[in-house]
C-alpha positions in Angstrom: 4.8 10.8 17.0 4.4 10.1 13.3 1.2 8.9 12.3 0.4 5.4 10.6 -0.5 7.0 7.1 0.9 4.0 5.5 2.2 4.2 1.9 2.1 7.9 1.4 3.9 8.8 5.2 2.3 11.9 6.1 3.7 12.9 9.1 3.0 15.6 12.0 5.2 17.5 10.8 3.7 17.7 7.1 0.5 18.5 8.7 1.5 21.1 11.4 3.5 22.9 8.3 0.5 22.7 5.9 -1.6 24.2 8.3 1.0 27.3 8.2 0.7 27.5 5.0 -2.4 26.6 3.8 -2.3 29.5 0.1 1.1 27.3 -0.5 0.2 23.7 -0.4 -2.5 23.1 -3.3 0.1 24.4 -5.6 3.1 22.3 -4.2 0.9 19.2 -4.6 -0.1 20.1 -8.1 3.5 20.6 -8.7 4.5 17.4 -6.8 1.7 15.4 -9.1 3.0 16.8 -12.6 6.6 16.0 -11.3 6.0 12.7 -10.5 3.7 12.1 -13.5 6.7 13.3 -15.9 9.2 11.3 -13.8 7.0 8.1 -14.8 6.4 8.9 -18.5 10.0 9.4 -18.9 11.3 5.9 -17.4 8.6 4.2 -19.3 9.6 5.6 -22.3 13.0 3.5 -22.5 13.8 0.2 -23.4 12.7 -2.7 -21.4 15.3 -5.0 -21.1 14.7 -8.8 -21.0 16.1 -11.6 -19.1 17.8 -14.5 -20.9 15.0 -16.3 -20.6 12.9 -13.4 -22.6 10.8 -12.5 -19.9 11.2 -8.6 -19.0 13.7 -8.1 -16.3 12.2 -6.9 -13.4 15.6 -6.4 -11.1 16.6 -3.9 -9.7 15.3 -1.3 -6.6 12.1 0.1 -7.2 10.3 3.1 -5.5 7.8 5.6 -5.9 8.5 8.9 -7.6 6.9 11.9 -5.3 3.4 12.0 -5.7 0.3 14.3 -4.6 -0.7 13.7 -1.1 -4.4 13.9 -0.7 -5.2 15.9 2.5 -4.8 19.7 2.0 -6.0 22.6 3.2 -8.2 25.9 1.4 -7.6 29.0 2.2 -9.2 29.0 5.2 -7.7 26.7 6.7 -10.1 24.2 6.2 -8.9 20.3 6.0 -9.9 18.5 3.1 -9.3 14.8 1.6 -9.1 14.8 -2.3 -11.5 12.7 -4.1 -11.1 12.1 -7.7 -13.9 13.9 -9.6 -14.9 10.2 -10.8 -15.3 8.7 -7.7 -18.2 11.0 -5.6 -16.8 14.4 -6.4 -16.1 16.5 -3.4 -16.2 16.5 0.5 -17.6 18.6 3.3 -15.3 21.4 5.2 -14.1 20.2 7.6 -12.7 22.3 10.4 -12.6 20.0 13.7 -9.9 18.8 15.3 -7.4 16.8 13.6 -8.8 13.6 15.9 -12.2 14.7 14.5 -11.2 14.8 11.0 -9.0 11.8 10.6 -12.5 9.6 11.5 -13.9 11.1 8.0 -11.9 9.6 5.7 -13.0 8.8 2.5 -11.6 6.1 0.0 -12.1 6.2 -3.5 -11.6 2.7 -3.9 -12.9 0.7 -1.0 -13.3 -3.0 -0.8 -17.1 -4.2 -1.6 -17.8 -5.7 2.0 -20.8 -7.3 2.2 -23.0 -5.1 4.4 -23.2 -7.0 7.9 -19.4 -6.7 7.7 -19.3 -3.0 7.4 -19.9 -2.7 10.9 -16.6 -4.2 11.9 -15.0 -2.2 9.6 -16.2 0.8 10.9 -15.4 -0.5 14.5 -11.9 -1.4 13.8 -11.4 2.1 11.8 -12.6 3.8 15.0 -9.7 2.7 17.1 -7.2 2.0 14.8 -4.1 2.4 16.9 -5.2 0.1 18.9 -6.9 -2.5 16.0 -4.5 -1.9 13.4 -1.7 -4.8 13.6 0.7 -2.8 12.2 0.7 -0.5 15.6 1.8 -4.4 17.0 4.5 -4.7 14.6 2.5 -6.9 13.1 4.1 -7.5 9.0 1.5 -5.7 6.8 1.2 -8.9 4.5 -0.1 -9.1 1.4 -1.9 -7.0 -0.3 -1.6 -4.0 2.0 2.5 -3.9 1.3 1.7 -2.9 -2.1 4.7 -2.5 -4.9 8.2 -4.1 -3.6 11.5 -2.0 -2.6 13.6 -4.7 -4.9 13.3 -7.9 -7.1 15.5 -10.5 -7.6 14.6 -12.4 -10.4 15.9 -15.8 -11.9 14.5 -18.3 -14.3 12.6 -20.8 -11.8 12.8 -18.3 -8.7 11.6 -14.5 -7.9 12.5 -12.9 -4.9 10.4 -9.9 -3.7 11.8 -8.0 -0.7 10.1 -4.6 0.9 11.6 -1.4 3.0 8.9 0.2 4.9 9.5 2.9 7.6 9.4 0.9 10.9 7.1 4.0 11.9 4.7 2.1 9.2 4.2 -0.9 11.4 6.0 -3.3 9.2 9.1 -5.5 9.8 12.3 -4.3 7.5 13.6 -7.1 5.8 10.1 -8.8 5.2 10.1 -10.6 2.0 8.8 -13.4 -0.2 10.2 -16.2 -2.4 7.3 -16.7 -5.3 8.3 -20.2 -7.2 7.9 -19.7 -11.4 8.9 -23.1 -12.2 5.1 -24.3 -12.3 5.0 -26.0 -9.0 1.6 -25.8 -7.4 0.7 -24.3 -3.7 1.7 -26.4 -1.1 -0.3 -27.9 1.1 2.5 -28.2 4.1 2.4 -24.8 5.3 0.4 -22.8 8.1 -1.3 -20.4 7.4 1.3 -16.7 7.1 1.0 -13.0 6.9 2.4 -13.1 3.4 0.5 -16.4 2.5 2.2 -18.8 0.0 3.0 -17.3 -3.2 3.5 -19.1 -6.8 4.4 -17.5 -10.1 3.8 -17.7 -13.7 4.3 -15.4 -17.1 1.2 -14.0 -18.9 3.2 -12.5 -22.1 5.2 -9.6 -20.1 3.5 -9.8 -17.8 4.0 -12.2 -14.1 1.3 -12.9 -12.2 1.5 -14.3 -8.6 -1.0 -16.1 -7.1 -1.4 -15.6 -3.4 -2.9 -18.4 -1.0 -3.1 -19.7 2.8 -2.6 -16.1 4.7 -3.8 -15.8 8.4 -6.4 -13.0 9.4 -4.0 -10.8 11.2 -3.6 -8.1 8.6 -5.5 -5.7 6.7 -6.0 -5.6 3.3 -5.1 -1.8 2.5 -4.1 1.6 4.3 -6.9 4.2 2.9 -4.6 6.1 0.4 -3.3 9.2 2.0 -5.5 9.0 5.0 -4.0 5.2 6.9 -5.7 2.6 9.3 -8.9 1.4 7.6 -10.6 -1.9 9.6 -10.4 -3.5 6.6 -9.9 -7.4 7.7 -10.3 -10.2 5.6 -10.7 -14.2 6.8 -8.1 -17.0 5.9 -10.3 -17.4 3.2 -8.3 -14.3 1.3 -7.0 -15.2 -2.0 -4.7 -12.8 -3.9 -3.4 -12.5 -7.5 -0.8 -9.7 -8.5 0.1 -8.9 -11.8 3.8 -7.0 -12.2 4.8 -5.4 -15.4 7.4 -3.8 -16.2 7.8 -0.8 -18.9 11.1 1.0 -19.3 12.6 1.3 -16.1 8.8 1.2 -14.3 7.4 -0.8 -12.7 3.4 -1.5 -12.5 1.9 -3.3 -9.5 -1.9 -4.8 -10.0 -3.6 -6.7 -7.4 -7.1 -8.2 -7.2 -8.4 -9.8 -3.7 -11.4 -12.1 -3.3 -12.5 -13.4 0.1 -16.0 -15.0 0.0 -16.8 -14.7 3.8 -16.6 -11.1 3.8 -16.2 -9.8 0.1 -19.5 -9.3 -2.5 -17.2 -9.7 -5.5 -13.3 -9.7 -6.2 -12.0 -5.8 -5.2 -9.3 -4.8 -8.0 -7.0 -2.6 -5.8 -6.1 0.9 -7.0 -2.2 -0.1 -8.9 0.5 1.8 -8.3 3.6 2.3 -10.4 7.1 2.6 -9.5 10.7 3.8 -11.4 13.8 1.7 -11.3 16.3 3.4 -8.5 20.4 2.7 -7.9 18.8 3.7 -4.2 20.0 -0.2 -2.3 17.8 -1.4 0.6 19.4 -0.4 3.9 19.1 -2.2 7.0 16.4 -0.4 9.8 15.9 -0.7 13.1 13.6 -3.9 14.0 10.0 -2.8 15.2 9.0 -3.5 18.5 5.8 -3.5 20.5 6.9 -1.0 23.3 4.6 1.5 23.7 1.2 0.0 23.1 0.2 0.4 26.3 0.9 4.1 26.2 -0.8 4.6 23.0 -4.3 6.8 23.5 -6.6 7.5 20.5 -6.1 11.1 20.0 -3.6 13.0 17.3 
């Protein structure tokens, strides 16, 4: 069974082999981090073409270079969850059962709930194959989709499509049409998993303004780690910034949602490189084995 770490796929298998080889795997992921930190710096560093319009031209497939996973092991075989120096320094041992361990995960950007809604947070985390929607098929929406797989990008009309693993809960093929020809939201529409989206050009930069979502999604996988509780209301409003550098690719998204947020929560952004790699058609995902699913790893 793979498990629902959502954007950085961790699987069984990743884990079972890290725990063979626990002297190995600090090194690898050093190595994986400075690979994927050159891999970046190098598509940045060329040109950025334009559009005919002049805006940058954001076509093309994007995806993520390979990147440090944060759960490792010392040594001793003890299971750890990085945390950036900056953001609490470092955790406790832990060397429980996997079960055991996957309930202390810590984020080191989490959204500022206000502090009677904690509590559901915490009681969705605790049983999150059976909270999470993506374990129902469920599209992960906006934000929690993160960067896109591909653009399609013309003058008055931006197409943003996304591949993730149907293991990952999401629907292949999910995608959104974000208007850039200054119409405003509309006012027509029910309320969506990917909300309504509308575009417009901040210098390079586009920025897509988010509106009318329903509450059956989450806002964000914990990074490395997966399910997190963390709901939002229909109130959720979302703007996302896209800017493109060379042949990357920069995805910035703040979230506000006054019912259940103190303040707006400015997501951790994530970069991408330009790929010939084409979307290819997966399997559909389908609700089959929820009532087989049990809360144990």
């Amino acid at each position: 069974m793979k498990f629902r770490f959502h954007s950085y796929g961790i699987t069984a298998a990743t884990i079972a082999v890290s725990c063979m080889a626990p002297m190995c795997l600090g090194a690898q992921n050093r190595a994986n981090a400075s690979a994927a930190a050159a891999a970046i710096k190098a598509a940045a560093a060329k040109p950025t073409p334009r559009a005919a319009d002049g805006h940058p031209d954001l076509n093309g497939y994007w995806i993520y270079p390979e990147f440090d996973k944060s759960a490792h092991l010392d040594s001793n075989g003890n299971f750890y969850i990085d945390v950036p120096p900056d953001k609490g320094g470092t955790l406790p041992k832990l060397d429980a059962s996997l079960s055991e361990q996957l309930q202390h995960q810590v984020d080191p950007n989490p959204p500022p709930y206000k502090p009677e809604a904690w509590a559901k947070v915490k009681e969705l985390a605790s049983d999150g194959v059976h909270t999470d929607p993506a374990f129902r098929c469920r599209p992960l929406g906006v934000p929690r989709a993160g960067a896109p797989r591909q653009i399609v990008q013309t003058p008055k009309l931006t197409l943003i499509l996304y591949q993730i693993d149907a293991g990952d809960g999401d629907q292949p093929g999910s995608y959104r049409l974000v208007p850039t020809d200054g119409r405003p939201h509309r006012t027509d529409v029910d309320p969506s998993y990917f909300g309504d989206s509308i575009g417009h050009w901040e210098g390079d930069t586009l920025v897509v303004d988010v509106t009318h979502f329903n509450d059956d999604t989450w806002l964000a996988a914990i990074p490395g780690q997966g399910g997190s509780g963390y709901f939002h209301t229909e109130a959720l409003h979302v703007v996302e910034r896209y800017t493109r550098t060379g042949d990357t690719l920069r995805w910035e998204a703040t979230v506000e949602d006054p019912n259940v947020l103190t303040k707006p929560w400015k997501m951790t952004p994530q970069t991408e490189v330009l790929t010939q790699d084409m979307i290819y058609e997966q399997p559909i995902c389908e609700e089959r084995e929820t009532p087989h699913i049990v809360n144990q790893y």
